[in-house]
C-alpha positions in Angstrom: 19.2 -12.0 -103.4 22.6 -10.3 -102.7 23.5 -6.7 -104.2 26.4 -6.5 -105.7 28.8 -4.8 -103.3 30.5 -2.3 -106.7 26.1 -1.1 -106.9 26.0 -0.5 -103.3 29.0 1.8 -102.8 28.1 3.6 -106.2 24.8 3.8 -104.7 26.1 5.5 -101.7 28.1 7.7 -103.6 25.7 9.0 -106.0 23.3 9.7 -102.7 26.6 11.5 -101.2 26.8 14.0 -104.7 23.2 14.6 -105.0 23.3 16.0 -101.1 26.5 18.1 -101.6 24.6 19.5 -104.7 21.4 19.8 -102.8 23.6 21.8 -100.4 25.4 23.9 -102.6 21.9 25.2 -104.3 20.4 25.8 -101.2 23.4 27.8 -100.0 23.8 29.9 -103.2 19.9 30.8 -103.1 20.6 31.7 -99.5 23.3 34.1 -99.9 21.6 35.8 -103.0 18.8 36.1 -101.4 20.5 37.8 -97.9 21.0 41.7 -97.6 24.1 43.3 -96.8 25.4 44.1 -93.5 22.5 46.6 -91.8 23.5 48.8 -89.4 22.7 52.1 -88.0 24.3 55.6 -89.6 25.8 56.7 -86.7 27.5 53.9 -86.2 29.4 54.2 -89.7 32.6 55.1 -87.9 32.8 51.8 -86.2 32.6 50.1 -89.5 36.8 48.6 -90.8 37.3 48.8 -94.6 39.3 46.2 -96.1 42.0 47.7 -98.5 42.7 45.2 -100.6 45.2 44.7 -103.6 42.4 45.5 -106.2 41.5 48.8 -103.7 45.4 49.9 -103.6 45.8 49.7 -107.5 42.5 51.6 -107.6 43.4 53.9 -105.5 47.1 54.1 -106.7 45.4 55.3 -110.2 43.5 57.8 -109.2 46.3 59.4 -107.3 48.5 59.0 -110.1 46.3 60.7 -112.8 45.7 63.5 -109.6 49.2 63.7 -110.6 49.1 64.0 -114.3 46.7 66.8 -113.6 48.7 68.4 -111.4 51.9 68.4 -113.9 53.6 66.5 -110.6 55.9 63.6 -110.2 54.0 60.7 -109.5 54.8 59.1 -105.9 54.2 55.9 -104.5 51.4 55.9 -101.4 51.6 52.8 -99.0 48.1 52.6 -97.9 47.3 50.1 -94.8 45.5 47.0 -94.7 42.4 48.2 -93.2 41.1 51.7 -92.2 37.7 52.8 -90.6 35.3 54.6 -92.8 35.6 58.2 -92.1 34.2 61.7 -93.9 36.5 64.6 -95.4 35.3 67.8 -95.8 36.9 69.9 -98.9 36.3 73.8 -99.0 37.7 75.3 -102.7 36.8 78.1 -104.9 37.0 74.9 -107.5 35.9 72.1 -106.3 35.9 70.0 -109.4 39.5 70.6 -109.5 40.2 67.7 -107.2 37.8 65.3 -108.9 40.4 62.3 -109.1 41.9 63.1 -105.2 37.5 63.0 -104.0 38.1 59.5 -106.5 41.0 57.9 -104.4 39.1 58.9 -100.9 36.1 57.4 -102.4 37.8 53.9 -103.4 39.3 53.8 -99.7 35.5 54.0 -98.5 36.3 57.9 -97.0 32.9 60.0 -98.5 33.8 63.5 -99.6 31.9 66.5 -99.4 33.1 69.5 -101.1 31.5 73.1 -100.9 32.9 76.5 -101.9 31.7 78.7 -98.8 33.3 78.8 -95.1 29.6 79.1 -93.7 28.6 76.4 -95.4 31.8 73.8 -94.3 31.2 75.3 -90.8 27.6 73.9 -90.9 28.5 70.7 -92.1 31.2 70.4 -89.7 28.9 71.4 -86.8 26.1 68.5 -88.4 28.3 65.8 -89.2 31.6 63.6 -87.9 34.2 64.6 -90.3 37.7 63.2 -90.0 39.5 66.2 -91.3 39.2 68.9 -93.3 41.0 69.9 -96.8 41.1 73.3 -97.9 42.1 74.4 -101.5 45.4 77.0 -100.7 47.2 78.8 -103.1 50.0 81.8 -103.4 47.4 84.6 -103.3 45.5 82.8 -100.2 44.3 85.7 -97.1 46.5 83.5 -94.7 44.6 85.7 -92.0 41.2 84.7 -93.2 42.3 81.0 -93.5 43.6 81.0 -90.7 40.5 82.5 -88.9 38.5 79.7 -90.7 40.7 76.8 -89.5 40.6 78.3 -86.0 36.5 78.4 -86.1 36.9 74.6 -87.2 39.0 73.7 -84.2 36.3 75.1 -81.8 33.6 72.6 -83.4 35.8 69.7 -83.7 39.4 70.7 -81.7 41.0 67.0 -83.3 40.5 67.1 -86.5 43.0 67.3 -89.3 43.4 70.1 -91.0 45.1 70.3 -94.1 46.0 72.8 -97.0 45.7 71.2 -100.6 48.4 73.9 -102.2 47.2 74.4 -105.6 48.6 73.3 -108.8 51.1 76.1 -110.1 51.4 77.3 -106.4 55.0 77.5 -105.1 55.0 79.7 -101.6 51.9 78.3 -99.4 50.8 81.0 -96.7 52.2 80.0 -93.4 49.3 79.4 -91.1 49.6 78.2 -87.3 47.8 74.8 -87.0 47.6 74.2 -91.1 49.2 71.3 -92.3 50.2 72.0 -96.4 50.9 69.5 -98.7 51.1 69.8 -102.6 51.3 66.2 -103.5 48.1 64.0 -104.1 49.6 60.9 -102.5 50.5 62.5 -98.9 47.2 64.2 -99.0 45.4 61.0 -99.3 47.9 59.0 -97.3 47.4 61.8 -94.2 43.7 61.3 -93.8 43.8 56.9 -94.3 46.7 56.8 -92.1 44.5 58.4 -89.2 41.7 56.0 -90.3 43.7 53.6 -89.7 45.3 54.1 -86.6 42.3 52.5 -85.1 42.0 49.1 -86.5 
């Protein structure tokens, strides 16, 4: 008895589905089923971050309403590619006053922590890799007492970035030795990814 040669190859293709299927299930069970990457906290740093479009437009809102709040112009931000993760610490008598600025770090993958008190940043600093520091500056700042701060955070960690976030309203930032100030949301974000990033 012959087989019809039309059976045979619709035979063999039928076979041919059923194992791409087969394989298909199997690899969508496997891939639920598998945690994410697992790897050691101190070894965070090491880690690159992916900025993709979705992560720029993200990131580009959150600076923009930053803006909004701030009554400023809004300006563009080219962000990089890819950045390491990284940590900023924030020191301001009003910390929630930056809430969409700790947003855009967030998005980028850069964790914020924020406190009100100079012993307080000084112990996290002294505890924890931070990639710069951020503190909240305004007309009636003690540029001596800043600027004694800023030097007690150079003896912990002498490389870091340090940066004055001029307040909204604010038109004449202290002059501090050491202190970069900005005013605008976007070059405060862009100054601490573009460091992330100069590693990858």
């Amino acid at each position: 008895m012959e087989i019809d040669p039309g059976l045979g190859t619709l035979i063999v293709a039928a076979t041919g589905v059923v194992i791409v299927l087969g394989a298909l299930v199997v690899a969508i069970i496997w891939i639920r089923r598998s945690p994410g990457a697992t790897i050691p906290a101190e070894r965070l740093r090491e880690l690159t971050i992916l900025i993709d479009s979705q992560t720029q437009e993200n990131t580009a809102s959150h600076v923009g309403e930053a803006s909004i709040a701030r009554r400023q112009r809004r300006t563009a931000m080219p962000l990089p590619a890819s950045a390491h993760f990284g940590r900023v610490l924030w020191i301001d008598d009003n910390p929630d006053g930056s809430v969409h600025e700790s947003m855009a770090f967030e998005t980028l993958g850069i964790s914020v922590t924020k406190t009100t008190r100079p012993d307080a940043a000084l112990s996290y600093l002294s505890g924890l890799d931070y990639v710069a520091v951020i503190a909240g500056v305004r007309d009636d700042s003690n540029p001596e007492a800043v600027g004694a701060f800023f030097e007690a955070v150079r003896q912990i960690r002498p490389q870091i970035i340090s940066l004055g976030y001029l307040a909204a309203g604010s038109s004449f930032p202290p002059q501090i030795p050491g202190l970069t100030i900005v005013s605008d949301p976007a070059d405060l974000v862009s100054a601490v990814v573009t460091e992330l990033a100069s590693g990858t």
